[in-house]
PASEBA-640638 format. One record per residue (C-alpha): residue number from 1; x, y, z. Coordinates in nm, 4 decimals, decimal comma, padded with zeros to 6 digits, always signed. Layout:
// residues N
seq  xx  yy  zz
NUM  X  Y  Z .
...
This chain:
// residues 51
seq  xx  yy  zz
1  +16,9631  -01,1539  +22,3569 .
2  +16,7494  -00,8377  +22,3363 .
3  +16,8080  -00,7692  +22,6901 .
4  +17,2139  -00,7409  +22,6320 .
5  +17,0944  -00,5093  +22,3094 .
6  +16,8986  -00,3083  +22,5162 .
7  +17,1743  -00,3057  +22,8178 .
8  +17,4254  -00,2134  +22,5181 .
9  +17,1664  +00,0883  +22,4004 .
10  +17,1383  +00,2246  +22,7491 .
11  +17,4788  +00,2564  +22,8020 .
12  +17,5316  +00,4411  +22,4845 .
13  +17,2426  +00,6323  +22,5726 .
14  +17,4060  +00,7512  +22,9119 .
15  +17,6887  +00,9094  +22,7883 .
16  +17,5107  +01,1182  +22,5027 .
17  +17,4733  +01,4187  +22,7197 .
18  +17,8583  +01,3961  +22,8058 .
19  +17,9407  +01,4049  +22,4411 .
20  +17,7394  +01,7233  +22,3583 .
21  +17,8635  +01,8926  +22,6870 .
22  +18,1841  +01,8235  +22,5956 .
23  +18,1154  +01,9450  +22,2400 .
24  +18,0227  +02,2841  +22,3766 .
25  +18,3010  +02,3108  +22,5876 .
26  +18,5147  +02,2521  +22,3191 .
27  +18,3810  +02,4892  +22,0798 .
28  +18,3430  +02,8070  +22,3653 .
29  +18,7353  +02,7352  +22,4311 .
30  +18,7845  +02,7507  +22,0380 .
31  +18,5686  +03,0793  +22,0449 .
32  +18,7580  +03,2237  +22,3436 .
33  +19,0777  +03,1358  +22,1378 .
34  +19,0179  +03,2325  +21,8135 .
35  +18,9188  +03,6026  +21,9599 .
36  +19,1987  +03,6655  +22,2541 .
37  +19,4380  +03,6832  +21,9350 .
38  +19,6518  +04,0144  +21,8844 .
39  +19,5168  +04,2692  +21,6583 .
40  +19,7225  +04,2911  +21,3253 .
41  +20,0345  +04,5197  +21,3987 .
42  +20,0744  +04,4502  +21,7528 .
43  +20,3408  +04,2396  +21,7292 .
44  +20,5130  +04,5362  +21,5526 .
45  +20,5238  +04,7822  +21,8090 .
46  +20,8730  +04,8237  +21,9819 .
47  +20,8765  +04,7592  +22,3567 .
48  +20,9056  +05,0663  +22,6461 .
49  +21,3038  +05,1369  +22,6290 .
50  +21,4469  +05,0957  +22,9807 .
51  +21,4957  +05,4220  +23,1604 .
């Protein structure tokens, strides 16, 4: 019995790293998103008219 608790605990052990990698990832893409938006007022501008 404590062996399969044990075998359980590894496993969940194992993929702790993934998690927190993951987590990182996740909040650099969120960083990376959260500044690439427009600056107020750019949206307002009027496109280059067509020569």
């Amino acid at each position: 019995m404590a062996s399969v608790l044990l075998f359980a605990l590894n496993g969940l052990l194992d993929q702790v790293p993934d998690v927190i990698d993951f987590a990182g990832k996740a909040r650099d893409a969120w960083h990376r998103f959260k500044c690439s938006e427009l600056p107020p007022g750019a949206d307002e501008q009027e496109p280059p008219a067509a020569a």
